[in-house]
Each structure stands twice: as C-alpha cells, then as structure tokens.
C-alpha positions as CSV (number, residue, x, y, z in Angstrom):
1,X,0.0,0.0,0.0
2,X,1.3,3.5,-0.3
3,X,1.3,5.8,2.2
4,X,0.7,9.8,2.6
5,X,1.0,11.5,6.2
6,X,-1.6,14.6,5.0
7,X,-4.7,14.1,2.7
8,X,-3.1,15.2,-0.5
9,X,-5.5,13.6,-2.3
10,X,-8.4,15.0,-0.8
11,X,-10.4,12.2,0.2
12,X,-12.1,14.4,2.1
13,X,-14.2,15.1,-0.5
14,X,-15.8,11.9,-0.8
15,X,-16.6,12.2,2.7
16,X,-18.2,14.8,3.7
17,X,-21.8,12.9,3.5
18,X,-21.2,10.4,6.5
19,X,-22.7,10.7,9.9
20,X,-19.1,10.7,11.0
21,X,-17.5,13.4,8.9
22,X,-20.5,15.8,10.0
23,X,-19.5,15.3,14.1
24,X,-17.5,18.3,15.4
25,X,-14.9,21.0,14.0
26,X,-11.3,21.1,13.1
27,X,-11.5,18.1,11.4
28,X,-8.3,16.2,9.9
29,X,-7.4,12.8,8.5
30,X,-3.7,12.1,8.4
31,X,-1.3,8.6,8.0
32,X,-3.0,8.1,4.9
33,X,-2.7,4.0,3.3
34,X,-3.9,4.0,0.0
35,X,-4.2,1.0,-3.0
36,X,-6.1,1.3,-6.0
37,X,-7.5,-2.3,-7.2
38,X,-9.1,-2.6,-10.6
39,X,-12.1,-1.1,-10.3
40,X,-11.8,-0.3,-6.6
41,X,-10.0,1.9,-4.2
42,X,-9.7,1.4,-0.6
43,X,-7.9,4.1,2.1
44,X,-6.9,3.7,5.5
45,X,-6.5,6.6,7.4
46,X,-6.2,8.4,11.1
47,X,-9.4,10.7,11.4
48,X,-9.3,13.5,14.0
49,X,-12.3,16.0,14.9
50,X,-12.3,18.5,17.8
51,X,-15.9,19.1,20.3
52,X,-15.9,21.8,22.2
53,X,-17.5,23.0,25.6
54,X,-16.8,26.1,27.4
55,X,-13.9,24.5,29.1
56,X,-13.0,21.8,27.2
57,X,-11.9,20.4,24.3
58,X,-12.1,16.9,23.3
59,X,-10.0,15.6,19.6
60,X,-10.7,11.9,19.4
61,X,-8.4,9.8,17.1
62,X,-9.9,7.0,15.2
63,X,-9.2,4.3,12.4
64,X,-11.2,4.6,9.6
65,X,-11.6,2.5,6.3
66,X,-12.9,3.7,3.2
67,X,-13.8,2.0,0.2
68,X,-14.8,3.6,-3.5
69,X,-16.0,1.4,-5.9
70,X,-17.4,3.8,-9.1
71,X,-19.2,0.5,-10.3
72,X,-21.2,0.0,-7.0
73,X,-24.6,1.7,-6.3
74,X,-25.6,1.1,-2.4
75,X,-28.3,2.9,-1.0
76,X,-27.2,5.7,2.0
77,X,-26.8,3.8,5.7
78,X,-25.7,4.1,8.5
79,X,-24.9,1.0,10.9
80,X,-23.8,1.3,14.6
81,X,-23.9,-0.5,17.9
82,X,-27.0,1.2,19.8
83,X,-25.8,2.8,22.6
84,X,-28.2,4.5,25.6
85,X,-29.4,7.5,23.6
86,X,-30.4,5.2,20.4
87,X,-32.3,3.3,23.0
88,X,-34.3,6.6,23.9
89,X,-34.7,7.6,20.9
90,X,-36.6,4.5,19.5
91,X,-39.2,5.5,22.0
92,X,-39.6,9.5,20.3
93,X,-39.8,7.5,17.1
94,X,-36.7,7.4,15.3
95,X,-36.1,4.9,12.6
96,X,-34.5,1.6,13.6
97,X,-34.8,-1.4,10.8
98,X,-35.0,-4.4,12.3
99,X,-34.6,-8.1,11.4
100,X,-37.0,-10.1,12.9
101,X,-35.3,-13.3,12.1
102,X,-31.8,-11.9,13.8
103,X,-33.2,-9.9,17.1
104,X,-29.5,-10.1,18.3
105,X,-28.7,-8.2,15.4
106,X,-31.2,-5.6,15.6
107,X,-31.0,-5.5,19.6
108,X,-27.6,-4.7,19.5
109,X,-27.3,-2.6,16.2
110,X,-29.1,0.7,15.0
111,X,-29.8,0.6,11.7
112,X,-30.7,4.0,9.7
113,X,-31.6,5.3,5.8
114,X,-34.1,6.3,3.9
115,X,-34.5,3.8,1.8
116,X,-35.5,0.7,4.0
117,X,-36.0,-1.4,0.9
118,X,-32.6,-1.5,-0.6
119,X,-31.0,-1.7,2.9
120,X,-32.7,-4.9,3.3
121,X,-32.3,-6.0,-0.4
122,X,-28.2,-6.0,0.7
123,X,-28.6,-6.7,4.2
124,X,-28.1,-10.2,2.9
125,X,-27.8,-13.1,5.8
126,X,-24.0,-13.3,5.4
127,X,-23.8,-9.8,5.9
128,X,-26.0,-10.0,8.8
129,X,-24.0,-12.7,10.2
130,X,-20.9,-11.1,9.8
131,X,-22.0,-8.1,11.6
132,X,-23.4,-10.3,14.1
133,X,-20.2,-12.3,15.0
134,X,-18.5,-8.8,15.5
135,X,-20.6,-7.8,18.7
136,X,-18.2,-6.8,21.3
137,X,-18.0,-7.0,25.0
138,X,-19.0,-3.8,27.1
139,X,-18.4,-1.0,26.5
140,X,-19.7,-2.6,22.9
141,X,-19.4,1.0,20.9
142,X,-15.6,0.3,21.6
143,X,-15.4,-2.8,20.0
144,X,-18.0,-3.3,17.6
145,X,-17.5,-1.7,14.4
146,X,-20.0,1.2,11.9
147,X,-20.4,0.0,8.7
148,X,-21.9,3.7,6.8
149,X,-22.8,3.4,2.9
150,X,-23.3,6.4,0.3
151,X,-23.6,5.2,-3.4
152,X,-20.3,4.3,-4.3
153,X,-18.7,4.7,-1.1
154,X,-18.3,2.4,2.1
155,X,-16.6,3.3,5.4
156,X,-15.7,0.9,8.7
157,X,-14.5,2.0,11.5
158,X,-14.7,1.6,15.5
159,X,-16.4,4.7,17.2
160,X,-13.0,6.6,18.8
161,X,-11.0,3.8,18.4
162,X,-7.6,4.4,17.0
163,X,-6.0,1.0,16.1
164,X,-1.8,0.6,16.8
165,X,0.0,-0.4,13.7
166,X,-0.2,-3.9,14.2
167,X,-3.8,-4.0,14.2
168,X,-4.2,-2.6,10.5
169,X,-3.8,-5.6,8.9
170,X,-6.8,-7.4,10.7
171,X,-8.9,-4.5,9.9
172,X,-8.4,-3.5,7.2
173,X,-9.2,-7.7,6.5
174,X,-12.4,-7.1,8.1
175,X,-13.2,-4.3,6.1
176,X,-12.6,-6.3,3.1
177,X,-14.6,-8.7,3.7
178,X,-17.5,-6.4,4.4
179,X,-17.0,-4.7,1.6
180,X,-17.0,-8.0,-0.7
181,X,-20.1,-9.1,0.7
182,X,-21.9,-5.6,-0.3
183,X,-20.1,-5.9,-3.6
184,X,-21.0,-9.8,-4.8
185,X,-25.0,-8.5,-3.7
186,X,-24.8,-5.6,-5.9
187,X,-23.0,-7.6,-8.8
188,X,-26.1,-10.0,-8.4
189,X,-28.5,-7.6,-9.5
C-alpha cells in the first residue's frame, strides 16, 4: 500500500456525506494507506475532529476504512452498535430497521436510511451474520464496528477507536470482507 502523512488527495471530499465526517470541528485525516484495485479503491486513514464546551476540548483519534467502488450503487446507511441514547430515541420515534429473524442483530445494532427497501435487499444473511459475530464485549461502541454506505462509497470504523500499527492488517481484512459481501450483492442484481 502506499502511504501519505496529510490528505493530498483530498479524500475528504468523498466524505463529507457520512454521519461521521458531520460530528465536530477542526477536522483532519492524516497517516493516509492508500491502494487502488481494478475497479476499486480502498484508504486507511487516522481521522481527528475536535468538540468543544466552554472549558473543554475533546480531539478523538480513530481508524477509519474507506472504500470507493465507481461500479457500485448502495443505498445511503448508517450501521452502529446502539448505545443508551439510540435506546431513547426508538421511544420518540426514530427509525430503527430491524430483522426479525436476527433480534440479536437488531437489539444490539441501530440501523438508519431512507430507503428501507434496498438496505434490506443487501442486508443479505452473510452480511448480517458477519455483523453479528462482531458484537463486542462492554463497552460494545468500543469494539464493535460502523459500517456507513453512500452510493459508491463504504466506510468501517470503530467509534474513537484508534488502532496501533499492528492491528491494521486485521482490519483493514475485516473491512474487506465487508465490503466484498456488499459488492458480490450488488454484482447480483
């Protein structure tokens, strides 16, 4: 893979529609690997975003992986382990697509777009499962990942969780494999 400490290329751009590129200010994505596959491109990067309070400030660090493929359509998404306030806000009637035939799954995930039938048109069972095998231990938003979608685009990552160097390569394997499961169901169709 090749590697960049700043965002030279401006993969920023792609970006900017996730749920975790919108969080906070200052934001800056550094110790950039990049490859470019036929037909694919995937980035692995250190992604850094400042919240401020009147006395604080807070610049969490985390691992991201992003995939572009210009050939895949997925439908916007975002997938997260639920944590107390997603609880809450089921109750005030936010959206949460379920699967009744994995309620592990959709007890311990929040799942979120727009359009509910194309999520569950690639929500195939291996995906499912796969997402399912990665439920973590307490605190869970620490160890199991976000999956979010836009079109061509695919990020994974652990919420403020900045892997050491020798945990790349078992990521960015995860990620891969996530990402090949979204691909072979959009190649289907």
């Amino acid at each position: 893979m090749n590697f960049l400490s700043e965002d030279s290329n401006n993969i920023m751009q792609h970006l900017h529609n996730f749920r975790l590129f919108k969080q906070g200010g200052i934001k800056l994505v550094k110790n950039i690997l990049s490859e470019e596959k036929t037909n694919f491109k995937i980035y692995i990067f250190e992604y850094r975003y400042s919240i401020s309070s009147a006395k604080t400030r807070h610049e969490p660090w985390q691992t991201v992986a992003f995939f572009y493929d210009d050939n895949m359509r997925i439908p916007k998404f975002l997938l997260k382990p639920k944590g107390i306030l997603d609880q809450l806000s089921h109750f005030l009637g936010y959206q949460d697509i379920k699967f009744e035939k994995y309620p592990r799954f959709s007890e311990q995930y929040l799942l979120r777009g727009s359009h509910e039938e194309g999520i569950r048109q690639i929500f195939t069972d291996n995906v499912v499962n796969f997402f399912e095998g990665k439920i973590g231990f307490y605190p869970a938003i620490q160890t199991t990942p976000c999956l979010e979608a836009d079109d061509a685009c695919l990020i994974y990552y652990r919420e403020n969780v900045r892997l050491e160097p020798e945990q790349i390569e078992l990521f960015l394997q995860e990620g891969m494999e996530v990402f090949d499961l979204f691909r072979a169901k959009v190649s289907d169709e």
